[in-house]
C-alpha positions as CSV (number, residue, x, y, z in Angstrom):
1,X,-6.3,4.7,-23.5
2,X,-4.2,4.1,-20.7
3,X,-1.2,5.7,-20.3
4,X,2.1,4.1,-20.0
5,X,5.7,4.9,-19.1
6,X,9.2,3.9,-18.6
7,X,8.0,3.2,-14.9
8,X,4.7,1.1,-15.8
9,X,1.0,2.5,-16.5
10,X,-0.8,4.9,-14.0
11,X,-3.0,2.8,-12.3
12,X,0.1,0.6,-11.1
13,X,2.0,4.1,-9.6
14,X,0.9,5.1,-6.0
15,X,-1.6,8.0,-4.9
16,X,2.3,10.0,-3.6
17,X,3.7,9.2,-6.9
18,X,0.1,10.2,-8.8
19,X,0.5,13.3,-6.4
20,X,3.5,14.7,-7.5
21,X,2.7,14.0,-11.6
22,X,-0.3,16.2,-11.1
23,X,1.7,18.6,-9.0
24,X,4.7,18.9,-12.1
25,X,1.5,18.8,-14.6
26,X,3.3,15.3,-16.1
27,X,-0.4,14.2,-16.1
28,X,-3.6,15.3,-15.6
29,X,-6.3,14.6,-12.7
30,X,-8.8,13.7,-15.6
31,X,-5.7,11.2,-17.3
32,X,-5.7,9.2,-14.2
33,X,-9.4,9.1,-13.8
34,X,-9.1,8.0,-17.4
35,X,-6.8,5.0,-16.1
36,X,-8.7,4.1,-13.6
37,X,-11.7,3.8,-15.4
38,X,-10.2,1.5,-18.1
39,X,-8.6,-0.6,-15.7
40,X,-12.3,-1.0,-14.1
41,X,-13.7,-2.4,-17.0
42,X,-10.9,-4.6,-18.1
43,X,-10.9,-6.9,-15.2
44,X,-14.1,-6.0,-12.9
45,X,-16.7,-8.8,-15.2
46,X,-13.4,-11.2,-13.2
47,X,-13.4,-9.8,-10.0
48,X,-16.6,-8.1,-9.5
49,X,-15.4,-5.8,-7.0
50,X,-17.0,-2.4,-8.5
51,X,-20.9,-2.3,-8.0
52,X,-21.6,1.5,-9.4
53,X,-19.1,3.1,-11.5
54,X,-19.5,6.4,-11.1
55,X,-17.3,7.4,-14.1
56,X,-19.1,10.5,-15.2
57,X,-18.4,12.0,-11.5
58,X,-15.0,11.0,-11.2
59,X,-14.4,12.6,-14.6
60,X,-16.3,15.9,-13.8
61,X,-13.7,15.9,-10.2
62,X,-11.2,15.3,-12.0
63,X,-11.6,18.2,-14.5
64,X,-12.3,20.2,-11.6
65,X,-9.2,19.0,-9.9
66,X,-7.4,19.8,-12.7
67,X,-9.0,23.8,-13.0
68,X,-7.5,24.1,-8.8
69,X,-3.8,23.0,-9.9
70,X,-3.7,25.2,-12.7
71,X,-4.9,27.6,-10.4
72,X,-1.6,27.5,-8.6
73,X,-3.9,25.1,-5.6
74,X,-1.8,22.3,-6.4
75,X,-1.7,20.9,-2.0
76,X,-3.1,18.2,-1.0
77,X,-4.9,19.6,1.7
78,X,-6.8,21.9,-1.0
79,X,-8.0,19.5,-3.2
80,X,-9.4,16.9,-0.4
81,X,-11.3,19.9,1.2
82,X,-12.8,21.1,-2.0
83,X,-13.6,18.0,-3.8
């Protein structure tokens, strides 16, 4: 289910503002992915943008994302050179 907020739901909010949810653990890496993916199959049979979903990847990245920040490896420069 996607999640939504007093600001709107999380595939609407920008990869800075994503950022810094993950960073003050308002949301999860594996929540957005979750987003994402919802948001993918409600409107791609339209728009036919997505050729391969890889959701199964994103949600095992995520998770793993998710391990590193509560690691204390919560940069951004951290998570795009490990993942």
């Amino acid at each position: 289910m996607t999640r939504i907020d007093g600001d709107g739901e999380l595939w609407q909010r920008s990869a800075v503002e994503l950022a810094r949810m993950v960073r003050s653990r308002e949301v999860s890496s594996r929540e957005i992915v979750g987003a994402h993916l919802e948001r993918i199959r409600t409107v791609n049979g339209k728009v036919n943008a997505i050729v391969e979903v890889l959701a199964e990847s994103a949600r095992r990245s995520a998770d793993a994302a998710d391990r590193a920040v509560a690691a204390g490896h919560d940069d951004f420069v951290y998570l795009t050179e490990h993942f």
